[in-house]
N, C-alpha and C positions, 0 to 999 in steps of 0.2 A: 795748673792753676793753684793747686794746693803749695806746690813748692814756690812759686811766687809771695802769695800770704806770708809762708816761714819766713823766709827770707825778709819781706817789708817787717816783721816782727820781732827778725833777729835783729834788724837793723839800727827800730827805735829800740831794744833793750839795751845793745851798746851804746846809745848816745844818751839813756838816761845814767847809764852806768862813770860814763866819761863826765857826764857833768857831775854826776855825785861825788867822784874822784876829785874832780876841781873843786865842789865847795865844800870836800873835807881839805883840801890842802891849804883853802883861804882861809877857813875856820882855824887850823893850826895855825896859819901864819900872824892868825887875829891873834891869837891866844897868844901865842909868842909876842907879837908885838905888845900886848898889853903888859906881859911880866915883863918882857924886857926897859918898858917903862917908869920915868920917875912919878910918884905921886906927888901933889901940894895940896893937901887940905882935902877934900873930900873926889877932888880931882886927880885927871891922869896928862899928862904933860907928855904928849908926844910930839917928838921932834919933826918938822915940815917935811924931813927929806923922805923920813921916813913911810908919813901919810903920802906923800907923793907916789913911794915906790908899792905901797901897799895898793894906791888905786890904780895905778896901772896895770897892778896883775888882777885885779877884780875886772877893770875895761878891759883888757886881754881877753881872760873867762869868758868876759861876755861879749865880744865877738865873737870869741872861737865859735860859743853855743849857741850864737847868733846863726854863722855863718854854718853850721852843723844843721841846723832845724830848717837855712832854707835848703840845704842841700836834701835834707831828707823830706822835703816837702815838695821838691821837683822832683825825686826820684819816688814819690807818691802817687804826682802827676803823672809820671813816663810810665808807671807799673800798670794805673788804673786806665791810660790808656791801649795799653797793652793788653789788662784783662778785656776791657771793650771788645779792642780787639777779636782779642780771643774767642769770646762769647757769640759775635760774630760770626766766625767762623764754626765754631761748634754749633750754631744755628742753619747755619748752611752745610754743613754735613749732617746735620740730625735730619734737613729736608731731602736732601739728597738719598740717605740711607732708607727714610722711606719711602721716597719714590721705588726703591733699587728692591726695599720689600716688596711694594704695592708688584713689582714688576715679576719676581718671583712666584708671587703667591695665585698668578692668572698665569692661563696657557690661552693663546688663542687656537681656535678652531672653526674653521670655515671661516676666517676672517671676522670672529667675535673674540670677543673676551669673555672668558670662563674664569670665575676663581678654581683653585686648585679640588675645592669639594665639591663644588659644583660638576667638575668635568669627570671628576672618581663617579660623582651619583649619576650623572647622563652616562658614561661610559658602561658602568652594570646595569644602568635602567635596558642600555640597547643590548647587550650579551642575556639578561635575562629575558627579553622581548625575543629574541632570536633564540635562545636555547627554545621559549615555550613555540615557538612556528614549527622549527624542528621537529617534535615532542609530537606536536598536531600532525605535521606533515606525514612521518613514520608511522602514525597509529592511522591515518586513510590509508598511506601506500595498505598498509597492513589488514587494512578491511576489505580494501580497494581486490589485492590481492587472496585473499578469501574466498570473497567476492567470483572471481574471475574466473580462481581455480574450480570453483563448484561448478559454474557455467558451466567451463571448458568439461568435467566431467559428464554432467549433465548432457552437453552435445555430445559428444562421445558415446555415451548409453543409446541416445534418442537416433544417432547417427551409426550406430550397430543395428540398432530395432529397422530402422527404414533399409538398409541393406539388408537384413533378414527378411524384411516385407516385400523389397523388393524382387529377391532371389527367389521367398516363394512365388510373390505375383507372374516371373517370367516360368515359371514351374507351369503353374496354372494355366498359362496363358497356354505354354506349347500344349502341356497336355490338353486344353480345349481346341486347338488346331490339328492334334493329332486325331481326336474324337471325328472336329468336323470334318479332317479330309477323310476318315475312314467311312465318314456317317455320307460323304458325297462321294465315293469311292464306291461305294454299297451302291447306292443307288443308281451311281451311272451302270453297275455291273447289272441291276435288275432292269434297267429299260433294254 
């Protein structure tokens, strides 16, 4: 776009330069024609042929600069529809490209759309949600199993004592059997 401008700008400095060139060479040729002329009296007595040839390089001139100014007057037109153009199209890539961000800058997930921070903050919101379950988890296991192990000793002790009660209870018992068969042993021996 930039080099467009230059260029329309290089354009018109050469056709003011081309004309400045033509009405320095008609200015010379004035100037010439006037010295080359006779004076009468306070006048300058230029010959017909000459005015003749003189206005036709001024009508020349000014075609040419005619015909230069619409040239660079269409190629004005063709440039600035061109910049349109352009503009154009740099409107529809500037839309484009942000859609192409917009589309970047989201992730979906579970069939949402997540901007990009958004999905970082839910993604550590659930990692630190799950480390702290974890965290809780391990410290029951961890009680849980305290817990369990103390029991299990506990039954163990209480479950030694009831074997020792037991073993003496069956002591007891026989020796109270022994007693009573000897104490009916006796007696059947005295009837």
């Amino acid at each position: 776009m930039k080099s467009l401008r230059l260029s329309l700008i290089l354009m018109f400095v050469c056709a003011v330069q081309l004309q400045s060139v033509a009405q320095e060479s008609l200015q010379e040729k004035y100037d010439a024609m006037l010295e080359s002329t006779e004076t009468y009296e306070q006048y300058k007595v230029i010959p017909r042929t000459t005015l003749r040839g003189f206005w036709s390089e001024v009508s020349d001139s000014l075609q040419r600069n005619t015909r230069t100014i619409n040239d660079l007057q269409s190629q004005i037109l063709t440039q600035q529809a061109s910049i349109e153009s352009l503009e154009g199209n740099v409107a529809d890539l500037q839309t484009r490209l942000d859609e192409s961000l917009n589309v970047n800058d989201s992730i979906s997930f579970v069939g949402i759309q997540f901007s990009k921070l958004g999905y970082h903050l839910m993604v550590w919101l659930i990692i630190i949600v799950l480390a702290t379950l974890g965290v809780i988890s391990y410290l029951m296991f961890m009680r849980s199993n305290r817990v369990t192990t103390r029991v299990k000793k506990e039954y163990d002790t209480l479950n030694a004592e009831f074997e020792e009660h037991k073993g003496k209870a069956r002591e007891v018992q026989a020796k109270l059997k022994r007693e009573l068969q000897t104490a009916v042993n006796q007696l059947n021996e005295r009837r």
